[in-house]
N, C-alpha and C positions, 0 to 999 in steps of 0.2 A: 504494500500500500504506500503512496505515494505522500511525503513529507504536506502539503497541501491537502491530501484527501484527509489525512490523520489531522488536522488540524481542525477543515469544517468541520469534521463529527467532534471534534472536542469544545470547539467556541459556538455552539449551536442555543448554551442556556443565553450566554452575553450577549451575542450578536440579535437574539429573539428581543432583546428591551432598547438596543440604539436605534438614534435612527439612521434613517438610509441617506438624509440631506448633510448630515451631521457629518458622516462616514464619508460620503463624496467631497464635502465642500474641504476635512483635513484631508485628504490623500489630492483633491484635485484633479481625479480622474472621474469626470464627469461623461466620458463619453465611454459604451461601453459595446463589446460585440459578445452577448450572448450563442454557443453556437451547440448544436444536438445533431445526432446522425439517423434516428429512427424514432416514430410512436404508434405505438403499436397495441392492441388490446388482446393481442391474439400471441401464443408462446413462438418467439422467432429462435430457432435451432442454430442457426447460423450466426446471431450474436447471444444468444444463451449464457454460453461459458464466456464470454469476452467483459459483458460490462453490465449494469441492469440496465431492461427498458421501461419509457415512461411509458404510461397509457395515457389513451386522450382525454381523461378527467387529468392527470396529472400535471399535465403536457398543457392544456387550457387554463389550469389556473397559475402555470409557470405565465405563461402570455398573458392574463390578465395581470399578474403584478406587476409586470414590467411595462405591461403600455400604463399602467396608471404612475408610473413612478418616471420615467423617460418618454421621451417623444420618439416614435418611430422615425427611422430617417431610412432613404437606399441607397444603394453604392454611387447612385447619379448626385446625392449631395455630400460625397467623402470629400472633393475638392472645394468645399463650402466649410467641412468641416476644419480641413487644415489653412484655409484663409481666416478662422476668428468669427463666421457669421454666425456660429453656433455658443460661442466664450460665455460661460456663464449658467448653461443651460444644460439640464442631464438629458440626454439623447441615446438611442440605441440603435442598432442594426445585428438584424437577424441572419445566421446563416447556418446552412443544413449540409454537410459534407456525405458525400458517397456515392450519391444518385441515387438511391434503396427507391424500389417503387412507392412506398407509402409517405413518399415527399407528393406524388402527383395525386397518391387514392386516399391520404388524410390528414396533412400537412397542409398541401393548398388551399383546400376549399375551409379550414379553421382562417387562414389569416386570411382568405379573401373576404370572410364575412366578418370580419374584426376590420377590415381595414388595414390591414400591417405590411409592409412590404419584405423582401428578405432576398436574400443568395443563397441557391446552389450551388454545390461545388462537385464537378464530373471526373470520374476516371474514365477515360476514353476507353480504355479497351473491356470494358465492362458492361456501357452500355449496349440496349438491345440484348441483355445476358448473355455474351459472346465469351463469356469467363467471370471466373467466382472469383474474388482479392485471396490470399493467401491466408489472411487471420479469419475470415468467413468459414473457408477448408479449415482450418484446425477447428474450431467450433462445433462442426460438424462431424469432424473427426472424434473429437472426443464424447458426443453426445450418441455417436451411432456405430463407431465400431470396437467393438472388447477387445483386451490383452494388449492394449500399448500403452506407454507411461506418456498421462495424459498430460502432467507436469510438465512435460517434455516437449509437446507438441504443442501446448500452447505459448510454450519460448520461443520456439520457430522464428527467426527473423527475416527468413524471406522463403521463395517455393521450395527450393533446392530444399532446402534443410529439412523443411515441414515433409516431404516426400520420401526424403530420406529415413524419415523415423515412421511415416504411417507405412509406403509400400503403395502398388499398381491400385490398392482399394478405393484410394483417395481418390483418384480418377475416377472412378465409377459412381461414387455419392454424390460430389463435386455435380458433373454432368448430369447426373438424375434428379440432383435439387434444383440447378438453373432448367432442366424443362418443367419440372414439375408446379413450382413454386415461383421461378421467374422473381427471384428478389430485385431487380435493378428496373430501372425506368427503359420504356422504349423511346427511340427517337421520336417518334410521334408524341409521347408524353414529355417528354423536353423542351419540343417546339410548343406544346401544349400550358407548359411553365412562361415562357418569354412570353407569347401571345396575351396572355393576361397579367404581363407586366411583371414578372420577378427575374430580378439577375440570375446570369448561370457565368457559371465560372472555370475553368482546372482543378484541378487536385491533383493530378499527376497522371499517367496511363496510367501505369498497374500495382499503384500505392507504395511504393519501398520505403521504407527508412532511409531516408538522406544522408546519417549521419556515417553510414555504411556506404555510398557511393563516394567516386567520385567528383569533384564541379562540374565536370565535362559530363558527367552521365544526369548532375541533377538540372544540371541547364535542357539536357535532351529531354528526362521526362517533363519539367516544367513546360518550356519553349514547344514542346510537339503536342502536349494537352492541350494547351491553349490557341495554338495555330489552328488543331483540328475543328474545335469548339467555333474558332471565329469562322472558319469556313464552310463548316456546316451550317451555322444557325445565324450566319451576317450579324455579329453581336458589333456593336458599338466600344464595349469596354472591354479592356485585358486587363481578366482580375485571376489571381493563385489564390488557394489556399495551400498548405505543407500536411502533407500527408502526414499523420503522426505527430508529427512535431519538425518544428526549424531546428533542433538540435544539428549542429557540424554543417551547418550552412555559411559561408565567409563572408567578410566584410567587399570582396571581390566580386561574389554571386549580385549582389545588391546592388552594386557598380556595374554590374554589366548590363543586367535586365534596368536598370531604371535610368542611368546614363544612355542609354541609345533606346528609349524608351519602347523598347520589348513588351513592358508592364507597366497597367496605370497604378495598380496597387498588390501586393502582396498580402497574406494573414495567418499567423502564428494560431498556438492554441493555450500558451503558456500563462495566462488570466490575465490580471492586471498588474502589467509590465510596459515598462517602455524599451524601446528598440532605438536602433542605433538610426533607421531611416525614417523620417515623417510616412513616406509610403506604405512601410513593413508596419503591422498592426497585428496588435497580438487579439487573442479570443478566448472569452471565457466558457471553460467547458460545463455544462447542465447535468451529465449525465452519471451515471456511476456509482451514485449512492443513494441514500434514503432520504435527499434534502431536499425542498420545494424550493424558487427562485429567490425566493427573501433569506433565508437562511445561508447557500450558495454564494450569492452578491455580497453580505455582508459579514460572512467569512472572509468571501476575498479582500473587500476592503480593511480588514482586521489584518489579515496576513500581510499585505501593501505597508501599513501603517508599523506593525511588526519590526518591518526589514527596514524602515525607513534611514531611522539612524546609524544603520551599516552598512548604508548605502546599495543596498543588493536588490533594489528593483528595477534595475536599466541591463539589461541583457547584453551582455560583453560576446564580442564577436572579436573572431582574428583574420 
């Protein structure tokens, strides 16, 4: 469990009696990206073993505290945000990583009838269920086949490894849950997103951990997501999210993609953090534990406040 995670669950009685304006106005981080990958009411096998999911009672009263506490904004006003028209003001923007179909079968139609705008974030080679991501397979590995150590397989850090420890079987579950269950959005349900107005984004093709590539190989998944993205769906913006996390991502990647302007904006997942580029913007994760948005939010503003005076909330890159 992750230093952050053990913290919400521990400042869960404090954080229940401050308040939220109080907790923004000393940390000063008034702008915030809430971000989730699936909601679901129904048992999803494939992130099962990975992380909990919300359901959409959960899931709707996370969206209601936040629109009542911050003003929705969308990726079309990030450039508004980093001019000052926003200084003063607690604001948010929504985003949804992975493409899972139940961004288009029960994600959308909540924040259409709320009002809210948000981001998608795509791995190319996933949509249309043309392939399962690697931690999806271990999920499912562990949930439906006996005699492997399951510890093991959900360590997996990328295919290679994960196949190495299940075996030929993984192929076979893998391809019988994308026809059967179809977890990812179709192109038609993508274009189906933009048409009623919500950004879509990259995430990478086929999700790695960055901190395990190359620059030259995270420039490739990055830069070929998003080239696809723009050319399939005529998008206006070049927006990333990081797969996993910006861990071992350089202060050169950031100079390369936003000096020759590759990308309008990039998006972390590490809470409430400042990064080394106005462009690069980190996001706060929703998901994982037993905590509603008030509780979550005001953790992290707790944890921000924390590091404050060891200076450890600005994310050092090399």
């Amino acid at each position: 469990m992750s230093i952050r995670k053990k913290f919400i669950g521990a400042t869960a009685g404090i954080s229940s009696v401050l308040p939220l304006n109080l907790l923004a106005g000393i940390t000063g981080q008034r702008f915030i990206m809430p971000f989730y990958h699936i909601v679901s009411n129904t048992p999803c096998p494939h992130v099962k073993h990975l992380y909990r999911v919300k359901t959409e009672k959960e899931f709707i009263a996370d969206i209601d505290y936040l629109a009542r506490n911050y003003t929705p904004i969308a990726t079309t006003d990030l450039p508004d945000v980093l001019n000052g028209k926003y200084k003063g003001k607690k604001i948010m923007l929504l985003s949804f990583d992975d493409g899972l179909s139940e961004m288009y079968e029960v994600v959308a139609p909540i924040l259409l009838a709320k009002g809210i705008p948000a981001a998608f974030f795509l791995n190319t080679d996933f949509i249309d269920n043309k392939a399962l991501m690697f931690r999806y397979q271990a999920s499912l590995a562990t949930e439906y086949i006996t005699g492997i150590n399951k510890a093991k397989v959900l360590a997996a850090r990328n295919p290679q490894q994960l196949k190495a420890i299940v075996g030929d079987k993984l192929d076979e579950i893998s391809n019988q849950f994308l026809q059967d269950y179809k977890p990812y959005m179709s192109t038609t349900q993508v274009q189906g997103l933009i048409d009623k107005g919500f950004a879509i984004g990259g995430h990478s093709c086929s999700h790695p951990y960055y901190a395990d590539l190359t620059m030259a190989q995270q420039l490739n998944e990055t830069l070929t997501s998003v080239e696809i993205l723009q050319r399939q769906f005529n998008l206006k913006q070049k927006l990333f999210a990081f797969p996993f996390t910006d861990d071992g991502v350089s202060v050169a990647f950031f100079n390369e993609v936003f000096d020759t302007n590759q990308l309008d904006f990039t998006f972390g997942g590490a809470g409430i953090k400042n990064d080394i580029h106005p462009r690069q913007i980190q996001r706060i994760p929703m998901e994982g534990w037993d905590a509603g948005a008030e509780q979550v939010l005001k953790s992290e503003y707790l944890y921000y406040i924390m590091r404050m005076p060891l200076f450890k909330n600005r994310i050092e890159r090399h």
